[in-house]
N, C-alpha and C positions, 0 to 999 in steps of 0.2 A: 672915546674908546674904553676907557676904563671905567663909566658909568654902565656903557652897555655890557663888559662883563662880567661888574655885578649885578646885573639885572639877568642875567645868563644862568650863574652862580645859584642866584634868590629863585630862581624858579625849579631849577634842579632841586633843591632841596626836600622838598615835598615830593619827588620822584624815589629820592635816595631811599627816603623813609617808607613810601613806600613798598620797596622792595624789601627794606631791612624788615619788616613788620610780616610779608609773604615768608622769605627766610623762617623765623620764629614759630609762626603760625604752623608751616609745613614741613620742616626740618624736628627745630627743637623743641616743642609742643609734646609731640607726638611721640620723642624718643622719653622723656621726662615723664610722660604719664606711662609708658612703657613699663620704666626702671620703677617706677612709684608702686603701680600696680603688682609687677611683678615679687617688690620684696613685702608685700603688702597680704598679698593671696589675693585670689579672687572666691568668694561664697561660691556655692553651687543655686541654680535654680533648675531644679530637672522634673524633665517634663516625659511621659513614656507615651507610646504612640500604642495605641492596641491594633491597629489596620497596618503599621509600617514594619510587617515581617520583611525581613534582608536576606534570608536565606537559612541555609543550616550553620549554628553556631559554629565557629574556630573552638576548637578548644587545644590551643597550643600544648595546655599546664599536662597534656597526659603523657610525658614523655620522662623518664625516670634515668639518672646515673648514678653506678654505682663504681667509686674511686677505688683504685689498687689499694687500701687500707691494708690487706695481707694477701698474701702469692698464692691465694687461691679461691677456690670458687666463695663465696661469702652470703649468697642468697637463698639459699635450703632451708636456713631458718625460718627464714620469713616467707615464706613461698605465700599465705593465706593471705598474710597483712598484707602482702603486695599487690594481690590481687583483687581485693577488694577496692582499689583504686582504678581499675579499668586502664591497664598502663597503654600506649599502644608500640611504645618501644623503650629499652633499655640499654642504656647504654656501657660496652664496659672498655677500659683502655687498657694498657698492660698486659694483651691478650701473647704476647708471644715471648714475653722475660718471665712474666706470674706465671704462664701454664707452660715452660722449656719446651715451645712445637718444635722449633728448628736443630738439626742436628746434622754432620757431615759424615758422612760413611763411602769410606775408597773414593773420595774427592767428588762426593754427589750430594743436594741438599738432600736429607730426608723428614720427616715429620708424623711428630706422634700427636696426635691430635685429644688424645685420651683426656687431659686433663682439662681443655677449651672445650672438647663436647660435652663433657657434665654440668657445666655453668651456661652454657647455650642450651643445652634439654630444661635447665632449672627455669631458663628464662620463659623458657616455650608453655610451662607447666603456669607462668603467670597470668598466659594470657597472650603476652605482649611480643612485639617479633625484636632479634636482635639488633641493634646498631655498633657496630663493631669500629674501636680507635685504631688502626692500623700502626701496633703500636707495642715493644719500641724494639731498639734492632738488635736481633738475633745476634749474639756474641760470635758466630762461627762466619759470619758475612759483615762484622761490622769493623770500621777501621780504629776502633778502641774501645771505649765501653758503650754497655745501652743504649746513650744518644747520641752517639757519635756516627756519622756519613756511614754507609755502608763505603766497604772498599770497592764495589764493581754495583750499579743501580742496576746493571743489570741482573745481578744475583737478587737486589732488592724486589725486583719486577717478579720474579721467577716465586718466590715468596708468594707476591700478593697474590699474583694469578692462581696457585697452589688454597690459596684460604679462599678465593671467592669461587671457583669450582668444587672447594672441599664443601662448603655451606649452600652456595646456591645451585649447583650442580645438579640436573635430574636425575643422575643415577650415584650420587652419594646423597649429601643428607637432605640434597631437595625441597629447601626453604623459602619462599618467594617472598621481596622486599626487605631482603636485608640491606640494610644503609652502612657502608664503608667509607670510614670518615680518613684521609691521609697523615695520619700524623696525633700527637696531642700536644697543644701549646708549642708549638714549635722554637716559637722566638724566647721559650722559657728552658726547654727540656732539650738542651744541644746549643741552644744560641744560634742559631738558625738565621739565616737571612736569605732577601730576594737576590742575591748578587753575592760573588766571592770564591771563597772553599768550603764551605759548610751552605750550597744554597738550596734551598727551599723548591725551589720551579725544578731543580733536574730530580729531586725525591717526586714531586709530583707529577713531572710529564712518566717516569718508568712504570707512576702506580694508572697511570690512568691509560696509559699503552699495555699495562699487563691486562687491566678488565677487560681490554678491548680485544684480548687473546683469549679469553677466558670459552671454552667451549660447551656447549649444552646445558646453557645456565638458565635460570628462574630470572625473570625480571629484578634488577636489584638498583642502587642506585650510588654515587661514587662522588667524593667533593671534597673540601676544605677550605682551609687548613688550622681552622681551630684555635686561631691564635689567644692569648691572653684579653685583650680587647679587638676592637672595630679600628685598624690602621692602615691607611692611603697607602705607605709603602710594602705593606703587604697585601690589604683585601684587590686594594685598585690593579696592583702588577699583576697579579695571579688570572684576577679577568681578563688582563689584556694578552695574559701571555698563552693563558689556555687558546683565547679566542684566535688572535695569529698564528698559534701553530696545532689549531686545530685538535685540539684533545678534549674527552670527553670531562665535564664537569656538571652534574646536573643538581647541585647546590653552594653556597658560600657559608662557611662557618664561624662564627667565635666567639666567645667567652665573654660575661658583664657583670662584673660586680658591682653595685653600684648603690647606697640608700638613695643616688636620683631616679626619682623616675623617669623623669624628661631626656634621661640619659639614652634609656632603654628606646627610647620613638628618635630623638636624634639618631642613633646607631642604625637603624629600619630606614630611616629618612636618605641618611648618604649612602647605605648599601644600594640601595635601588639607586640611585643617581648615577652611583659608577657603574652598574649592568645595562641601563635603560636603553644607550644608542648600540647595543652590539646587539645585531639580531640573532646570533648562533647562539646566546642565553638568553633567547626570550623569555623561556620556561622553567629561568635559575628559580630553584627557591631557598630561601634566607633561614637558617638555623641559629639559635642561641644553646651552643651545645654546654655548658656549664652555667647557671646562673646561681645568683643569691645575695643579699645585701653585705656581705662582706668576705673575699678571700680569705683571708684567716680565722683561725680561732675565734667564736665570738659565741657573748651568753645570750644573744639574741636568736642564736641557733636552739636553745633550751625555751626558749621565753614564748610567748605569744607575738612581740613584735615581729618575730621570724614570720611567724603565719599571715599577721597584719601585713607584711612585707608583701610574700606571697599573691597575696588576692587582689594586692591592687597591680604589683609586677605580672601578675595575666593578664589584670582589663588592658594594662597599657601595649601590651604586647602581640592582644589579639586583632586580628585583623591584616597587621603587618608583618608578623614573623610567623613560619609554618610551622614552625617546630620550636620551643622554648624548655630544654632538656634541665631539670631541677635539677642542683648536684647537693646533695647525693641520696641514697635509698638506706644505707646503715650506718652508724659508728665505728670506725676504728676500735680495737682495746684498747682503751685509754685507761688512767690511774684512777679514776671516779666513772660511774654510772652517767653521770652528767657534765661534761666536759668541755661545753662549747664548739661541738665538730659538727660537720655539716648534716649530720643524719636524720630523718625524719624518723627515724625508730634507731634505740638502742641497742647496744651490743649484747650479744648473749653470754659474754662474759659473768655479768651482773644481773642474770636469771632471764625470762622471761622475757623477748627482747619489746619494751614500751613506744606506746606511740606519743610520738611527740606533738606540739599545735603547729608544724607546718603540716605534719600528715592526716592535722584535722583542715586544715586549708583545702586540702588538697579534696577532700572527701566534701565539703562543705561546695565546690566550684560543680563537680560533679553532681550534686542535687539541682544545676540547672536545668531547662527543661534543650530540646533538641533543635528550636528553632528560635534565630536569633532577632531580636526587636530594635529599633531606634531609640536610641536615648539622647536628649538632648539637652545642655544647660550642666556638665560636668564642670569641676572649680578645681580650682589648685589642690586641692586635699583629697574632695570628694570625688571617685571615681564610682563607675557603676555598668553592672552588666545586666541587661534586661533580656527575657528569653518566653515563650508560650511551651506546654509538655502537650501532648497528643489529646488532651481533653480539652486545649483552649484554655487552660487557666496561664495565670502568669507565672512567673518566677523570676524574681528580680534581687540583685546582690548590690549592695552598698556598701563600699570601705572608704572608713575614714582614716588613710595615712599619714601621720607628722614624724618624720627623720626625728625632730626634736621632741615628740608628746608630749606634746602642747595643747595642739590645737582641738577644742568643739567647735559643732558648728549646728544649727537649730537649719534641717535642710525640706527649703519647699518642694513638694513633691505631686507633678497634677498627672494625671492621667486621661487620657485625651482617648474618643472612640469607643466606650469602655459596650460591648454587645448588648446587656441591659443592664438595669438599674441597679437591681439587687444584690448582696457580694460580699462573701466574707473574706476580711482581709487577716493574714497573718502574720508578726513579726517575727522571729525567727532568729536569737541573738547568738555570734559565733561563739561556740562552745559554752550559750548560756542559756537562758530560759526563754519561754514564748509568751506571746497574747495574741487573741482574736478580736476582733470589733468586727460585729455584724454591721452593712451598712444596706440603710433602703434609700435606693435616690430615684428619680425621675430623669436625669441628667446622663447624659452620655460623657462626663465629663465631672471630674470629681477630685477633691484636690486634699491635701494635707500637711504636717510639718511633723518633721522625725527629727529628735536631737541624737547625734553622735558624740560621745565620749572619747577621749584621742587613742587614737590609735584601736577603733572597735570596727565591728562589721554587723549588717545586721542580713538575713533572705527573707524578702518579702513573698510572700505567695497569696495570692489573688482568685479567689473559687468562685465560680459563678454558676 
């Protein structure tokens, strides 16, 4: 008996192992090269497709904010520099403490709208249409200060409905697609939550029951809630609660500062996750209403890295977010000309208000062409947005981003389908110099290596 079970034993063993070796193989193998890989980088090897057009480019980055820096309109200066960036909306928040619309007269809300239509005309003069932060609460309706509950939501409703008939209204100022965001940072600006005495869903069901009152309005569109970042117990409640009691919400909002970029596609990645089984938001679409590589103060805001930041937080962003709102469009008055605040242009405090290298990012994305290409073979560092303009040439943007500026990287470049042989190529360095290389090939198919410097960008343009 006890020969046979060790001979039981002795045969098992080779079984154990095994399995212990499948384990290894398909468990921790694969998590190990993972972890390895990932703190390691991956090179780029990108490859662009000349027949794999996808449609018309995203171009999320055209969306501009401009922060309550002072209690009043702040963009007349800039009206030109603004505009030469093809905004297509602007956002501004503080629209009802900065410009005192609300006011009570013989126990009635009343409103002067005088000060909010000069900085809504400024906008319109850019180009770009409003997006308005519904935001923050009228002292005459509010149960303390500025971000404190309104005393009665229904006074808060009476508000809203009053601004989006005063803006989208056919017979006042008659603006089509203006975007009303419910709130700004909620969980920052009042301490806000989905549940309690300060909650978030009854500020939002009274704004989105007053749109729904709104009469002889322009098409416009209504959401939130703009939180600090991307959180379960606010993005996910908000979905579920507009959706079971029925109110309109025809976006989801909020904030990312982040030097990850992986951050920025994570946040895209769960947002649609928690919308995807409700069919009453089939046709949510996903805002990044403040972004930048860091909330506070920073001299990467002054620097180039802000910019490098920039071009690659579009590529990542494109495709998956509809709207990725840059904050901000000026400087505060600060104590120096250069100060580390979020502005792509300078205060006019300090003469002449300057453009900064995010607002050459910004102008640099905007040279791509209108229709967008396959790019395949992007790496840890190396992002890239490929695009054809209406003559069939190419136009292709490369950023080399390292948080730490560090990293080069010597990047293979092929180009696949290319219509004929002949072709001159251009590099095109961000806020630097150019070269041409004529090339004559035979080859539908033509290949290269570009070294990027850390933290550089280069456009490539392709003429045939």
């Amino acid at each position: 008996m006890v020969a046979k079970k060790k001979e039981t034993i002795s045969g098992l063993i080779p079984l154990i192992f095994g399995l212990f070796v499948i384990v290894i193989v398909v468990l921790v193998i694969p998590t190990a090269v993972q972890y390895v890989g990932k703190a390691a980088g991956v090179p780029a090897n990108l490859v662009f497709n000349y027949e794999g057009v996808l449609g018309k480019l995203p171009q999320p980055w055209r969306n501009l904010d401009q922060g309550g820096e002072e209690p009043k309109e702040m963009l007349a200066s800039v009206v030109e520099e603004v505009k030469e960036l093809n905004p297509e909306y602007i956002r501004l928040d503080h629209i009802y403490d900065a410009f005192k619309v609300v006011s009570r007269t013989d126990g009635r809300l009343t409103y002067d709208w005088t000060g909010l239509d000069k900085a809504i005309e400024v906008i319109l003069a850019t180009g770009a249409k409003p997006f308005l932060s519904l935001s923050y609460m009228p002292i005459v309706i509010s149960s303390g200060d500025m971000i404190a509950p309104a005393k009665d939501w229904n006074e808060w409703g009476q508000v809203v409905q009053a601004t989006i008939e005063h803006y989208s209204g056919r017979s006042q100022k008659n603006i089509d697609g203006i975007i009303y965001e419910v709130w700004n940072e909620p969980d920052l600006f009042g301490g806000y939550k989905t549940y309690g005495g300060k909650n978030y869903l009854e500020m939002y069901s009274a704004s989105a029951k007053a749109a729904a009152r709104a009469q002889n309005v322009n098409p416009f569109e209504i959401g939130g809630p703009a939180t600090t970042g991307l959180y379960q117990n606010w993005e996910e409640r908000l979905i579920k609660y507009v959706a079971a009691n029925d109110l309109r919400m025809d976006f989801l909002s909020w904030h990312r500062y982040s030097y990850d970029l992986e951050q920025y596609e994570r946040d895209a990645r769960q947002a649609r996750k928690w919308a995807e089984n409700i069919p009453a938001l089939v046709n949510l679409k996903f805002y990044v209403t403040e972004w930048g590589h860091n909330s506070e103060v920073d001299p990467g805001y002054d620097e180039k890295f802000g910019a490098i930041h920039t071009l690659a937080g579009a590529r990542v962003m494109m495709g998956s977010i509809d709207r990725a709102v840059l904050f901000e469009i000026k400087d505060g008055p600060g104590a120096e000309k250069y100060w580390g605040r979020w502005g792509i242009l300078t205060h006019e405090k300090f003469g002449t208000p300057e453009k900064k290298p995010r607002y050459h990012a910004l102008q640099f994305l905007n040279n791509l062409g209108p229709y967008r290409l396959s790019v395949a073979g992007e790496g840890s560092w190396i992002k890239s947005i490929a695009s054809t303009d209406d003559k069939g040439n190419l136009k292709i943007m490369v950023v080399n981003y390292d948080p730490k500026g560090l990293h080069s990287e010597a990047v293979p470049m092929t180009f696949e389908n290319l219509p004929k042989g002949n072709f001159k190529i251009t590099r095109t360095e961000f806020m630097g110099s150019s070269r041409t290389l004529n090339v004559a090939t035979t080859s539908a198919t033509w290949k290269t290596s570009e070294f990027f410097t850390p933290n550089s960008a280069a456009m490539f343009t392709v003429e045939f």
